[in-house]
ROVOTI-491262 format. One record per residue: x, y, z of N, C-alpha, C in turn. Coordinates in pm, whole numbers, padded with zeros to 5 digits, always signed. Layout:
<atoms>
XYZXYZXYZ/...
</atoms>
This chain:
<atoms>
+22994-01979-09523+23017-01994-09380+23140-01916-09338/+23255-01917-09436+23388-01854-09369+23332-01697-09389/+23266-01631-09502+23238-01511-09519+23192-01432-09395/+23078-01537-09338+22973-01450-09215+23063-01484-09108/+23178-01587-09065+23259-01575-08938+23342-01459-09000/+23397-01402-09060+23484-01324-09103+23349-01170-09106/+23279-01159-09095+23174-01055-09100+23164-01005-08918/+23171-01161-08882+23128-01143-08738+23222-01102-08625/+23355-01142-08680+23445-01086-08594+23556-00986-08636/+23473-00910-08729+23494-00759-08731+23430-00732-08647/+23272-00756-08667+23224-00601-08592+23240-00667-08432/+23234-00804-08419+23290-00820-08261+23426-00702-08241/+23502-00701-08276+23595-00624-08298+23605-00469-08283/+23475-00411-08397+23472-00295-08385+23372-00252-08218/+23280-00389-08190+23225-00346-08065+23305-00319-07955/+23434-00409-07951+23560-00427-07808+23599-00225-07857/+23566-00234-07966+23656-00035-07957+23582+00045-07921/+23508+00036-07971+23316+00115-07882+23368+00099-07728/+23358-00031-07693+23316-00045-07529+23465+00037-07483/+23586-00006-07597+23740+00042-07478+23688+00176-07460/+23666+00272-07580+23634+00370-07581+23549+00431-07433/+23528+00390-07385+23424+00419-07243+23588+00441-07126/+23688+00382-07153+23782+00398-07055+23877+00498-07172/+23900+00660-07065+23999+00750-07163+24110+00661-07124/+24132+00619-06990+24258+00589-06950+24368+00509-07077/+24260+00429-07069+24337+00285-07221+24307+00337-07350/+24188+00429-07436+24183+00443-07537+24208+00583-07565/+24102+00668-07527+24099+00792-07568+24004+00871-07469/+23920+00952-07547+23815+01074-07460+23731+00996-07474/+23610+01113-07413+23472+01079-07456+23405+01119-07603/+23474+01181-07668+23415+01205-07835+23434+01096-07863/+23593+01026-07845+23614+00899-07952+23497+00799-07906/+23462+00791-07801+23326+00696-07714+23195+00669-07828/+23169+00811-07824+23068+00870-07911+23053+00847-08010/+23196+00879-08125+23206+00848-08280+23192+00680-08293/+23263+00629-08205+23242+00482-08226+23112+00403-08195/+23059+00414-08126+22937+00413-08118+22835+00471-08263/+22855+00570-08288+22773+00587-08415+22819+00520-08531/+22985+00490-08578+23004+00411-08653+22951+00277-08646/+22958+00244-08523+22910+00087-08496+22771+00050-08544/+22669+00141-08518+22530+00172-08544+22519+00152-08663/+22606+00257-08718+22614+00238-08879+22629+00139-08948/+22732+00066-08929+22768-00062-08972+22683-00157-08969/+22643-00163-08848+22550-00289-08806+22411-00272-08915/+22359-00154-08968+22236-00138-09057+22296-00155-09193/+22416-00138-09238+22437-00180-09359+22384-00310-09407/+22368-00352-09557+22428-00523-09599+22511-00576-09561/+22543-00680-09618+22668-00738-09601+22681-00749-09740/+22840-00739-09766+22896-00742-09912+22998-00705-09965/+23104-00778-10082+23230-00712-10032+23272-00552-10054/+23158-00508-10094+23194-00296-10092+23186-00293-09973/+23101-00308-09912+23051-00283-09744+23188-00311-09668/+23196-00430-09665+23249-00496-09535+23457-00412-09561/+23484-00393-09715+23590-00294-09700+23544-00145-09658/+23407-00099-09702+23411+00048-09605+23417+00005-09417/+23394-00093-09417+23384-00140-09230+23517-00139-09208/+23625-00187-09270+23774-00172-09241+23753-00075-09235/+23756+00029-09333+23808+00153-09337+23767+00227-09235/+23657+00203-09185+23533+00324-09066+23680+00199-08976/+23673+00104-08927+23746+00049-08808+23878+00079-08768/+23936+00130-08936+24035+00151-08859+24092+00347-08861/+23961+00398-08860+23938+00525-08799+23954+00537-08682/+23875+00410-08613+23860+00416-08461+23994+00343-08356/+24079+00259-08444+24104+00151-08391+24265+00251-08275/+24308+00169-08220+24393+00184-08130+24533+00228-08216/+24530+00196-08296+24658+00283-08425+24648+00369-08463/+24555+00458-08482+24501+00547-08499+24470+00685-08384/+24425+00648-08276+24413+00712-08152+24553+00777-08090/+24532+00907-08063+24621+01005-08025+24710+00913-07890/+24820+00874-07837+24845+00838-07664+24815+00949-07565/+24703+00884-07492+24681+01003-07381+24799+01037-07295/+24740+01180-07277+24821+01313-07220+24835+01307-07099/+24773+01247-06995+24716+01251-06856+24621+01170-06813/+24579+01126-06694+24584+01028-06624+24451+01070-06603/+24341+00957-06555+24161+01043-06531+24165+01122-06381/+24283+01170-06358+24236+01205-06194+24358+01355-06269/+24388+01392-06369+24391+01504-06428+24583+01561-06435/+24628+01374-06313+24781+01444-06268+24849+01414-06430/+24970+01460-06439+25066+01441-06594+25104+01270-06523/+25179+01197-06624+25190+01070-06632+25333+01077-06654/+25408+00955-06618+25554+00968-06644+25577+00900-06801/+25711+00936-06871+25720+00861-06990+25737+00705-06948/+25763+00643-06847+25704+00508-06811+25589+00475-06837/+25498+00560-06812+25373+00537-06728+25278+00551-06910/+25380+00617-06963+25285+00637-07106+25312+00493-07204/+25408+00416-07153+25458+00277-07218+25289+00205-07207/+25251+00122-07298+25159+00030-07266+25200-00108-07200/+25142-00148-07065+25196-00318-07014+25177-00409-07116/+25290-00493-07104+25276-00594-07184+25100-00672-07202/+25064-00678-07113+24956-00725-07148+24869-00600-07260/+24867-00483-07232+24811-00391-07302+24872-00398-07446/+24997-00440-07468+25070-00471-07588+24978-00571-07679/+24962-00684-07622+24934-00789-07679+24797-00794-07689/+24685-00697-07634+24533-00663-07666+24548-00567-07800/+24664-00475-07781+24640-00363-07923+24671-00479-08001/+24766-00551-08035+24802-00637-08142+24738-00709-08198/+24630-00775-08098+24510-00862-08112+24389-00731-08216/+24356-00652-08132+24262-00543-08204+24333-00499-08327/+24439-00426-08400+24438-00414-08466+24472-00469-08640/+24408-00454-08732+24387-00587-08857+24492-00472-08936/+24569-00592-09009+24660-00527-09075+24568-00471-09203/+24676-00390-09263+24618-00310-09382+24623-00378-09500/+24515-00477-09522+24478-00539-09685+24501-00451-09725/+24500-00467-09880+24431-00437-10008+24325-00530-10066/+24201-00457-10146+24108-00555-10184+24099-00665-10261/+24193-00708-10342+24193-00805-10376+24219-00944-10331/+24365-00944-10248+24388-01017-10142+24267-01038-10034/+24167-00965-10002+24097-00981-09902+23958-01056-09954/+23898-01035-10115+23811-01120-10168+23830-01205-10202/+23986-01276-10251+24012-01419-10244+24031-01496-10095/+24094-01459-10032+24068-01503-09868+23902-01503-09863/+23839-01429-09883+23683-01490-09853+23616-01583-09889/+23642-01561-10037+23604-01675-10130+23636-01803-10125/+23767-01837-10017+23843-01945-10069+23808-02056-09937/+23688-02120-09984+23631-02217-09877+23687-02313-09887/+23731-02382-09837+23780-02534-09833+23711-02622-09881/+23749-02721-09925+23663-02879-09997+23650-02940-09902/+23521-02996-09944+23478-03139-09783+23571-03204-09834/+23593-03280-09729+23699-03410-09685+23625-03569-09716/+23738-03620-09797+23653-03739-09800+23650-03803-09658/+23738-03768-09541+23659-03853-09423+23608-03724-09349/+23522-03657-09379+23389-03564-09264+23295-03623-09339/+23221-03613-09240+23141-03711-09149+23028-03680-09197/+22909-03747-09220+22779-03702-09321+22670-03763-09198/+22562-03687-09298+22452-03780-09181+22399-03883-09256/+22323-03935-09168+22283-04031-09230+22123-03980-09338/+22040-03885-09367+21980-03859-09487+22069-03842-09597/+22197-03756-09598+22288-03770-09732+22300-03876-09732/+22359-03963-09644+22403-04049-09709+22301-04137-09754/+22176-04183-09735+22128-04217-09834+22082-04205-09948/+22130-04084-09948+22102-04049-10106+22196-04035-10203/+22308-04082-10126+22457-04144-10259+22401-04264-10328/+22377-04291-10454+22356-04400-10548+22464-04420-10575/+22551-04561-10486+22722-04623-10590+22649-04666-10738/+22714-04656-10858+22728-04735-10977+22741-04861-10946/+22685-04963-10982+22706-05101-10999+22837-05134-11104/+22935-05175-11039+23079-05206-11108+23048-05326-11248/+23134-05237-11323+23146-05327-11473+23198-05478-11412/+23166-05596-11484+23246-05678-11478+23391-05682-11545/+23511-05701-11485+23662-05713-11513+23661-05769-11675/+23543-05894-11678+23592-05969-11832+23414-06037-11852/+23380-06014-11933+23245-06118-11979+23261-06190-12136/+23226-06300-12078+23175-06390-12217+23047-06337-12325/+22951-06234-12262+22852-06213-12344+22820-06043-12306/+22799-05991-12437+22759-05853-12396+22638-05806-12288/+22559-05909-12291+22473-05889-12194+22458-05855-12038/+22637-05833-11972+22641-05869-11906+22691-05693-11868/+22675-05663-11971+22736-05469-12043+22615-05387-12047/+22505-05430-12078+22405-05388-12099+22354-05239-12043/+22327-05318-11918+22277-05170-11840+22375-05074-11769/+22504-05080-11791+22630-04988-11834+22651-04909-11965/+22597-04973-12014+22652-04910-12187+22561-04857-12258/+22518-04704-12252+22408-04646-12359+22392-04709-12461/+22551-04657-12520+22528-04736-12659+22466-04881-12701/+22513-04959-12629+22438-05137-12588+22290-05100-12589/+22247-04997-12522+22125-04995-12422+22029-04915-12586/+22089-04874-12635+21974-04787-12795+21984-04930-12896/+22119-04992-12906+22104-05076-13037+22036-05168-13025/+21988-05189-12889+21892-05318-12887+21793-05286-12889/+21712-05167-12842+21578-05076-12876+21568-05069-13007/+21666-05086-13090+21719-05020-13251+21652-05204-13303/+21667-05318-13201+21646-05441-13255+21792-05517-13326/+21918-05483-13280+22022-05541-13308+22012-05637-13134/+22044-05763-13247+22048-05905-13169+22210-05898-13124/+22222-05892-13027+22340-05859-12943+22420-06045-12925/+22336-06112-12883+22381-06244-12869+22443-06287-13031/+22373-06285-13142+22460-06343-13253+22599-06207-13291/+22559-06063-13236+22686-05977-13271+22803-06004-13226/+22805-06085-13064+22923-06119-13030+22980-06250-13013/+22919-06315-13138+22961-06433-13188+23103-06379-13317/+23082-06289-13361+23119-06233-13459+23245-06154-13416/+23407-06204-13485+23528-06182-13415+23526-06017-13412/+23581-06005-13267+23593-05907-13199+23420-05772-13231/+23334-05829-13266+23252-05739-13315+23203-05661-13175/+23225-05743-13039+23139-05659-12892+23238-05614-12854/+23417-05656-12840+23500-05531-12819+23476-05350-12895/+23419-05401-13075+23421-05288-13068+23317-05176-13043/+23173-05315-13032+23055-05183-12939+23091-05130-12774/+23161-05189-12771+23172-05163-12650+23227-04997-12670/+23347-05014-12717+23462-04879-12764+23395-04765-12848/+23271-04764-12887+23152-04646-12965+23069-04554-12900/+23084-04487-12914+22982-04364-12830+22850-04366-12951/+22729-04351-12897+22599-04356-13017+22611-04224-13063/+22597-04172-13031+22570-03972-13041+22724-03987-13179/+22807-03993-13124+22956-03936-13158+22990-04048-13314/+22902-04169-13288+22992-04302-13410+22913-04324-13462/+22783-04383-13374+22675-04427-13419+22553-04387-13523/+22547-04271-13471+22456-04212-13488+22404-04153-13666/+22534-04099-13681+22574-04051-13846+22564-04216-13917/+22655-04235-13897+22618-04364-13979+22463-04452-13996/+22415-04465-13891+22226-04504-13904+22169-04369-14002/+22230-04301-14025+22126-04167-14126+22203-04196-14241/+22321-04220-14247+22349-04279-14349+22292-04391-14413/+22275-04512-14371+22163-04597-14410+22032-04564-14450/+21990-04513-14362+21861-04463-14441+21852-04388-14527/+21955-04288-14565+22009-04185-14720+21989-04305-14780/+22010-04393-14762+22083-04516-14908+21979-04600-14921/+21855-04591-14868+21772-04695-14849+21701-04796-14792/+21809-04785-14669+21775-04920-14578+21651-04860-14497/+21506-04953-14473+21428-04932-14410+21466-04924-14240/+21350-04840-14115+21388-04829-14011+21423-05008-13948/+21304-05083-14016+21271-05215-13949+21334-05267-13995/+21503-05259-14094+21557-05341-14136+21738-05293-14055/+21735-05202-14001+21821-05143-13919+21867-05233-13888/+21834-05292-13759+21851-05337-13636+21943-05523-13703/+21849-05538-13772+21912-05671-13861+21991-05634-13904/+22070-05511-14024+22153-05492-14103+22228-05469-13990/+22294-05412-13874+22385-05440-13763+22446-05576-13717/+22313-05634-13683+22324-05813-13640+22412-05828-13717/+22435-05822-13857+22461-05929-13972+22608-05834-13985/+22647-05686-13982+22709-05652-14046+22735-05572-13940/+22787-05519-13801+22838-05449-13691+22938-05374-13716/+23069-05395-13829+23193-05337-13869+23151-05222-13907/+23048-05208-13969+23009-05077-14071+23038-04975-13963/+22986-04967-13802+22999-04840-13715+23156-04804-13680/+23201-04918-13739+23379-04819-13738+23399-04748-13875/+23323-04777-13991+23380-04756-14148+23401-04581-14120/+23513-04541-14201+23500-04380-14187+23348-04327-14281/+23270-04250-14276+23155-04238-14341+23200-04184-14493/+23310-04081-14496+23344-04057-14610+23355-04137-14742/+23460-04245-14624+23449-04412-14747+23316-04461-14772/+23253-04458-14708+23096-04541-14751+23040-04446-14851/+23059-04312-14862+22959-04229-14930+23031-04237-15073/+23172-04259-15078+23236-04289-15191+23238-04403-15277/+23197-04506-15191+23161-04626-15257+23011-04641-15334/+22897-04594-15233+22778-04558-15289+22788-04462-15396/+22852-04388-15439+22842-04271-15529+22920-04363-15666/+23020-04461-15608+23107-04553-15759+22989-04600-15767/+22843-04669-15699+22769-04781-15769+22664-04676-15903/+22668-04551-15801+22594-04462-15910+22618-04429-16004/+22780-04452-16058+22828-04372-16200+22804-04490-16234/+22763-04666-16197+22812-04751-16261+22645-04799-16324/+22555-04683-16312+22390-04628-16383+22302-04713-16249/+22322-04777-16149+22268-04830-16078+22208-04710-15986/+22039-04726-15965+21951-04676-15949+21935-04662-15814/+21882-04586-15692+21871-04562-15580+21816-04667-15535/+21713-04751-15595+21624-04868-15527+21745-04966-15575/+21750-04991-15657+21861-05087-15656+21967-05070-15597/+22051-04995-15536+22128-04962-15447+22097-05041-15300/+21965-04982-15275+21921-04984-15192+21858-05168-15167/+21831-05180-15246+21812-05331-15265+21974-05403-15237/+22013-05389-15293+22202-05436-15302+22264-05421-15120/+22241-05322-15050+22306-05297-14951+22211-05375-14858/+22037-05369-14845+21989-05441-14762+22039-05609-14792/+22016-05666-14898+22052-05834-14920+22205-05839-14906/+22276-05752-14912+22420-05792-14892+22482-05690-14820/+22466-05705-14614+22497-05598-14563+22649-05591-14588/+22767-05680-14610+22857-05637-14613+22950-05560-14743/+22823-05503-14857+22902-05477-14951+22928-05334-14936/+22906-05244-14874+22976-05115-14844+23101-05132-14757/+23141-05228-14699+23244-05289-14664+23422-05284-14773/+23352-05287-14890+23455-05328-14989+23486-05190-15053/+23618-05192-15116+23626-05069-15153+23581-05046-15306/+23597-04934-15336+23584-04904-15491+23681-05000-15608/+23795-05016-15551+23855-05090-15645+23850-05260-15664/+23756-05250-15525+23749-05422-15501+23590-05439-15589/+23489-05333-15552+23355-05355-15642+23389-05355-15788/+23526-05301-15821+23512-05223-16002+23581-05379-16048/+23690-05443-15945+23734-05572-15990+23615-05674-15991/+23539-05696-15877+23423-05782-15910+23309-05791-16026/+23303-05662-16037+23205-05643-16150+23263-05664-16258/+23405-05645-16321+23442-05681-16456+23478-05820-16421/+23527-05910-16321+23507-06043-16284+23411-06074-16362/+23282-06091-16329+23143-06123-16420+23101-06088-16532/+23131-06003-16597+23133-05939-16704+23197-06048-16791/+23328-06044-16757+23420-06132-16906+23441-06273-16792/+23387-06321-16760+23385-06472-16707+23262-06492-16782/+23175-06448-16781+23038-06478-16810+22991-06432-16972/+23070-06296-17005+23063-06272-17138+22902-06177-17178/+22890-06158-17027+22710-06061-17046+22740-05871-17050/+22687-05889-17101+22672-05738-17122+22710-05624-16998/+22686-05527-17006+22691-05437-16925+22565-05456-16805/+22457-05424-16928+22347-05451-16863+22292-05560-16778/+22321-05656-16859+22305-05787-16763+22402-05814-16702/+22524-05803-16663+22548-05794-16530+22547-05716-16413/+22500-05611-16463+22443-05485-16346+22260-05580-16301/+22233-05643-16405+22070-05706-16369+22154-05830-16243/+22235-05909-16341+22275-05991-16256+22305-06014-16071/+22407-05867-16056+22440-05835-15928+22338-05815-15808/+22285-05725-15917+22119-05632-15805+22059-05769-15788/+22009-05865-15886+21928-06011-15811+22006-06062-15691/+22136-06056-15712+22209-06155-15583+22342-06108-15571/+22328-05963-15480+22412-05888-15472+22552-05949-15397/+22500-06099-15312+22657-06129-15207+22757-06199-15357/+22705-06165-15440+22829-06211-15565+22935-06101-15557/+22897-06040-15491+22999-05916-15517+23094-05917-15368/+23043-05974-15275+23073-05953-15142+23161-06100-15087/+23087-06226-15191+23157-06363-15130+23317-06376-15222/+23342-06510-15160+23474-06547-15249+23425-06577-15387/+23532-06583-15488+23520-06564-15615+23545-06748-15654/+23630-06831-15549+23657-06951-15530+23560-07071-15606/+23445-07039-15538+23379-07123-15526+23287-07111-15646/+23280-06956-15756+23227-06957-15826+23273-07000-15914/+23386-06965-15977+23489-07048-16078+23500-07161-16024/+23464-07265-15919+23455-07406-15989+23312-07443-16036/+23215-07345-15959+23066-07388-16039+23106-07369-16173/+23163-07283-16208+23163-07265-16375+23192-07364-16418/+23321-07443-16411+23411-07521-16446+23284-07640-16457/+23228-07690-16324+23154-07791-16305+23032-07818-16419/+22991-07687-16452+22871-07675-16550+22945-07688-16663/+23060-07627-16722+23127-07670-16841+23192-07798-16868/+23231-07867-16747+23334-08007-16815+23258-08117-16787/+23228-08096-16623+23153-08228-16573+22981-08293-16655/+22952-08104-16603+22794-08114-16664+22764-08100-16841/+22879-08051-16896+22884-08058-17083+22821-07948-17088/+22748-07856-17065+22692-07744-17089+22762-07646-17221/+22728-07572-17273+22781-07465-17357+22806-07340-17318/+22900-07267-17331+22917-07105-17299+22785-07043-17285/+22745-07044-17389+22600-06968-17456+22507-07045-17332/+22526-07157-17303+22367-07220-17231+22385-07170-17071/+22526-07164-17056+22581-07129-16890+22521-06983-16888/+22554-06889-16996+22537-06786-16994+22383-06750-16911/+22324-06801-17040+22125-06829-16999+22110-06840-16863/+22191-07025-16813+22112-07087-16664+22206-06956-16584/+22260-06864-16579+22327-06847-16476+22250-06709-16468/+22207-06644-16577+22161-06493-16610+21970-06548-16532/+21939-06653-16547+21791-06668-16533+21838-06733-16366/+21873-06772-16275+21914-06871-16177+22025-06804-16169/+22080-06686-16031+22198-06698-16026+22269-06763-15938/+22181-06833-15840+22197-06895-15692+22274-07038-15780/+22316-07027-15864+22379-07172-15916+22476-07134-15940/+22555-07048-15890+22711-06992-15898+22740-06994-15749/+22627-07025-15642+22701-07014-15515+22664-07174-15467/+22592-07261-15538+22512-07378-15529+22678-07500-15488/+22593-07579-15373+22707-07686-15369+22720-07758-15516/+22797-07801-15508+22876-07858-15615+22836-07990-15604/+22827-08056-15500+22757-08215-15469+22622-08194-15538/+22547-08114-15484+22399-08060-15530+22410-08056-15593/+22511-08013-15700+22507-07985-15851+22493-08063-15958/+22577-08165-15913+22613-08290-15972+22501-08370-15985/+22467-08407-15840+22293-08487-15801+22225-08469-15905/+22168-08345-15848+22054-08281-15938+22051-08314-16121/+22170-08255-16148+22189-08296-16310+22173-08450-16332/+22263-08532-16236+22245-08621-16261+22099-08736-16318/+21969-08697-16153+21912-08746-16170+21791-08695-16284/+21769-08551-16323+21750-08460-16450+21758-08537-16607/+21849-08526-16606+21957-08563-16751+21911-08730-16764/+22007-08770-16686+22034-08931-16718+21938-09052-16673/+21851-09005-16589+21732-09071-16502+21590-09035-16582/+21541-08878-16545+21421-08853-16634+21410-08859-16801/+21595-08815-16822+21602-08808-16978+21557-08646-16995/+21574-08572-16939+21552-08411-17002+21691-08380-17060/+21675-08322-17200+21816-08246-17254+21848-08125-17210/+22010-08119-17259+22093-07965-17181+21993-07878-17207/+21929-07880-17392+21868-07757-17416+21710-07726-17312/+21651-07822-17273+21559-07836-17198+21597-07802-17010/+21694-07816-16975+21787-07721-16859+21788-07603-16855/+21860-07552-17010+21854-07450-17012+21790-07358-16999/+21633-07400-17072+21566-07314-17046+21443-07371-16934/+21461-07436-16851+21406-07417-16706+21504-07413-16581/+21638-07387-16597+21694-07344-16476+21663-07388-16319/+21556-07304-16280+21516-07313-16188+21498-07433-16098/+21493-07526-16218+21476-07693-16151+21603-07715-16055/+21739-07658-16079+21846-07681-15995+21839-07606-15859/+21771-07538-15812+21705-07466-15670+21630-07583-15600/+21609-07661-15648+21503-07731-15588+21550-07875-15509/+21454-07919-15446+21501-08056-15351+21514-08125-15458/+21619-08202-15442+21665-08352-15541+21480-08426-15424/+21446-08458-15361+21353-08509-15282+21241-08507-15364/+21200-08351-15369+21064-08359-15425+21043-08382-15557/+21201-08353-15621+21211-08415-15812+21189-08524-15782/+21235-08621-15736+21232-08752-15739+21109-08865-15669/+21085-08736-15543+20901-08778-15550+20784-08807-15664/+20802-08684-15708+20686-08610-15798+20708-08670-15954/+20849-08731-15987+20850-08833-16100+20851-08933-16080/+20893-09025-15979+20781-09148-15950+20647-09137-15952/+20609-09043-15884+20459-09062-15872+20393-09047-16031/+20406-08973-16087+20399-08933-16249+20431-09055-16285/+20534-09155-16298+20569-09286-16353+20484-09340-16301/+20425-09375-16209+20379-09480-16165+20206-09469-16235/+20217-09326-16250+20025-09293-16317+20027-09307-16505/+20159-09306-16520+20211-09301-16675+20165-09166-16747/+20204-09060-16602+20218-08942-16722+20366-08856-16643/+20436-08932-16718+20581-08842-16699+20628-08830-16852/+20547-08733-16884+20564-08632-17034+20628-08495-17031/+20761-08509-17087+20876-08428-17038+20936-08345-17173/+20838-08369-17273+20885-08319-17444+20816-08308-17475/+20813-08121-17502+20703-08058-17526+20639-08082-17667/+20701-08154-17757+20653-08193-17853+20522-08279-17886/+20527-08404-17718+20414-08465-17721+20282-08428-17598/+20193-08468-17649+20033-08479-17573+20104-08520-17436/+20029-08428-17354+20035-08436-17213+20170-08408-17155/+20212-08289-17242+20352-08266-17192+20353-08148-17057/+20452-08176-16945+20448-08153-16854+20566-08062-16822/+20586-07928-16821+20717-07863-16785+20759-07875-16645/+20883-07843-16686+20952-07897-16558+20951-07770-16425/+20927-07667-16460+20844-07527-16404+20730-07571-16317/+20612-07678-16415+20520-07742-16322+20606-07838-16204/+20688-07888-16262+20696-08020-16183+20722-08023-16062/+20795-07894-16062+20882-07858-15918+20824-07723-15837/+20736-07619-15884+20670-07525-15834+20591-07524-15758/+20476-07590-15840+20327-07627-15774+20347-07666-15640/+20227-07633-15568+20203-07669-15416+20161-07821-15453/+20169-07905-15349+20148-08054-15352+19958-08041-15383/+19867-08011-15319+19688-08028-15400+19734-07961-15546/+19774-07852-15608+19780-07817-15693+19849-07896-15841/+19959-07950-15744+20017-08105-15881+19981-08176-15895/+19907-08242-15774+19775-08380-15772+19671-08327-15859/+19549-08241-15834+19462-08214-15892+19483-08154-16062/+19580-08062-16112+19610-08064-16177+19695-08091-16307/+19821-08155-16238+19953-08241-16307+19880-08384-16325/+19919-08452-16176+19908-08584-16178+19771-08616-16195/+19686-08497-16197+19533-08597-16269+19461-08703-16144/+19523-08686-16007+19521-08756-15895+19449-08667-15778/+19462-08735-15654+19400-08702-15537+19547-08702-15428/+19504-08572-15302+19643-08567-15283+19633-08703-15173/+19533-08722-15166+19573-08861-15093+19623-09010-15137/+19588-08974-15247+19615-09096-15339+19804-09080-15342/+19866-08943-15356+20053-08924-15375+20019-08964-15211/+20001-08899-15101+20033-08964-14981+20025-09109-14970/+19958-09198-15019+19980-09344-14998+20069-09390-15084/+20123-09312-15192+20212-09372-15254+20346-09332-15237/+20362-09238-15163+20473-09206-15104+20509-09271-14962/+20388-09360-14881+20428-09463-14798+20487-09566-14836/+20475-09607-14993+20515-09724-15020+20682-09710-15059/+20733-09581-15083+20884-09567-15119+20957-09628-14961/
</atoms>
């Protein structure tokens, strides 16, 4: 817009010299009439552009009133006095107006160029303005990320991704720091990292829920920790097994995995091998407190009488009995041991019985007592392992264990 007013009142300009040109008195003859006139012609068929519009200075100020000889004589042919050759003030202040000082081109294409910024108060119509969309304002403070959602890309992929946002920001400071992540820039590398290591797409979204810190870990550290489990002969699926059941063990460093693992090693007295078998079954041994396992130990050695050698066994076959309550622990043996009469060595080698409801042990050997086949030594006729006792689906222990009908254990389990 400033370009074409600045276009337009040149040649307005060069036209006022054309037309003076028609009076010798004020400008000149009749040639200069003539030439200006054909310059004008000229001009007017050009483009517009900034080569052009500096040859239009230049042709203008060929013609212009600075340029023009002061006439000699008067149109009626008499000589003029040196008064009379002065221009009137008013004639002063028309040349001054007509003639444009002498740019140079550079100065004269930044003056063109240099449009002004709208104003935040000019005035719009009303079609723009409906087509300003305000942003809907963040809330100042929220109790739940949800409230971030349709603000926050990043928020807006991890839940497409299937990360449960409601249990993440249960988890201290874990939605301050989605909030503070760009996906592209934090996120993003790290999810390909997971899947390098194993983790399935459909297990993504959960391994976040459970474990959110990982999108701050530097990636370098994670790739260094995965690479210690590899010198330590542990296999890509097992890796990969290890990081899905225990999202927070890339969390820990190299010197905290190399202390845990010889932890188990000489507490337990197993091999290399079997405690690399050990970990991969129930990898949060590596990830929980160490607290609670050294008193299971303790508990199985003093309380429960067990042997080095037999702990070794129940703990290498059953490792969920190193993270097992300790009340549970007790129970269970208790009613086992001193109630059914099964020996340590007979523990030992069914384990598994300590996983199980103290409920349905104590169902399923009444009911057996009450039919008179609770045969618990494999030595005699109709002996019953304790593998059966506690495995079997309820038709499957009736029809086959208890030699019964499952309706027949349902009425006798009304009578407890």
């Amino acid at each position: 817009m400033a370009l074409w007013a600045r276009q337009v009142s040149l040649s307005w300009c060069l036209l006022k010299t054309a037309r003076g040109a028609e009076f010798p008195g004020r400008l000149g003859s009749g040639s200069s009439t003539a030439q200006a006139r054909r310059e004008f012609a000229r001009l007017a068929l050009l483009p517009s552009g900034n080569d052009v519009l500096l040859w239009r200075l230049q042709a203008h100020r060929h013609v212009s009133v600075g340029s023009c000889p002061p006439p000699s004589s008067a149109k009626d042919g008499s000589s003029s006095s040196p008064e009379s050759n002065l221009p009137s003030p008013i004639e002063q202040k028309q040349a001054k107006a007509e003639t444009l000082p002498d740019l140079n081109a550079e100065i004269l294409y930044e003056d063109w160029d240099d449009i002004p910024p709208s104003s935040a108060l000019e005035e719009i119509s009303e079609e723009e303005a409906v087509q300003i969309i305000a942003e809907p304002l963040l809330p100042p403070q929220s109790s739940t990320l949800r409230d971030y959602v349709d603000h926050s890309e990043t928020l807006t992929k991890l839940v497409h991704l299937g990360v449960d946002l409601s249990q993440v920001e249960k988890r201290q400071k874990a939605g301050q720091l989605l909030l503070t992540l760009n996906f592209e820039k934090d996120i993003k590398k790290i999810l390909l990292f997971l899947k390098d290591v194993g983790v399935e797409d459909n297990q993504l979204g959960p391994f976040l829920t459970k474990n959110p810190y990982i999108l701050a870990e530097d990636l370098e550290a994670l790739e260094t920790r995965v690479a210690y489990l590899k010198s330590k002969k542990f296999g890509k699926a097992e890796i990969a097994q290890m990081v899905s059941r225990a999202p927070y063990l890339l969390l820990f460093s190299v010197e905290r995995l190399d202390n845990r693992l010889g932890f188990f090693k000489n507490e337990l007295g197993l091999s290399v091998k079997k405690t690399k078998d050990l970990v991969t079954r129930l990898p949060r041994l590596l990830t929980g407190k160490l607290e609670p396992v050294k008193e299971n130990l303790q508990v199985c050695q003093i309380e429960l009488g067990f042997q080095r050698n037999e702990i070794q066994q129940i703990v290498f076959k059953t490792p969920k009995i190193l993270t097992a309550s300790k009340k549970r622990l007790r129970q269970t043996f208790d009613y086992l041991h001193n109630i059914m009469g099964i020996p340590h060595h007979m523990l030992t080698r069914f384990p598994q019985v300590f996983n199980s409801k103290l409920l349905r042990i104590r169902e399923r050997h009444m009911f057996l007592t009450f039919l008179g086949r609770a045969q618990y030594d494999p030595t005699q006729p109709s002996y019953i392992s304790l593998d059966q006792l506690v495995s079997l689906p309820d038709e499957v222990f009736c029809t086959e264990i208890a030699k019964a009908s499952i309706q027949d254990f349902e009425k006798f389990l009304k009578t407890l």
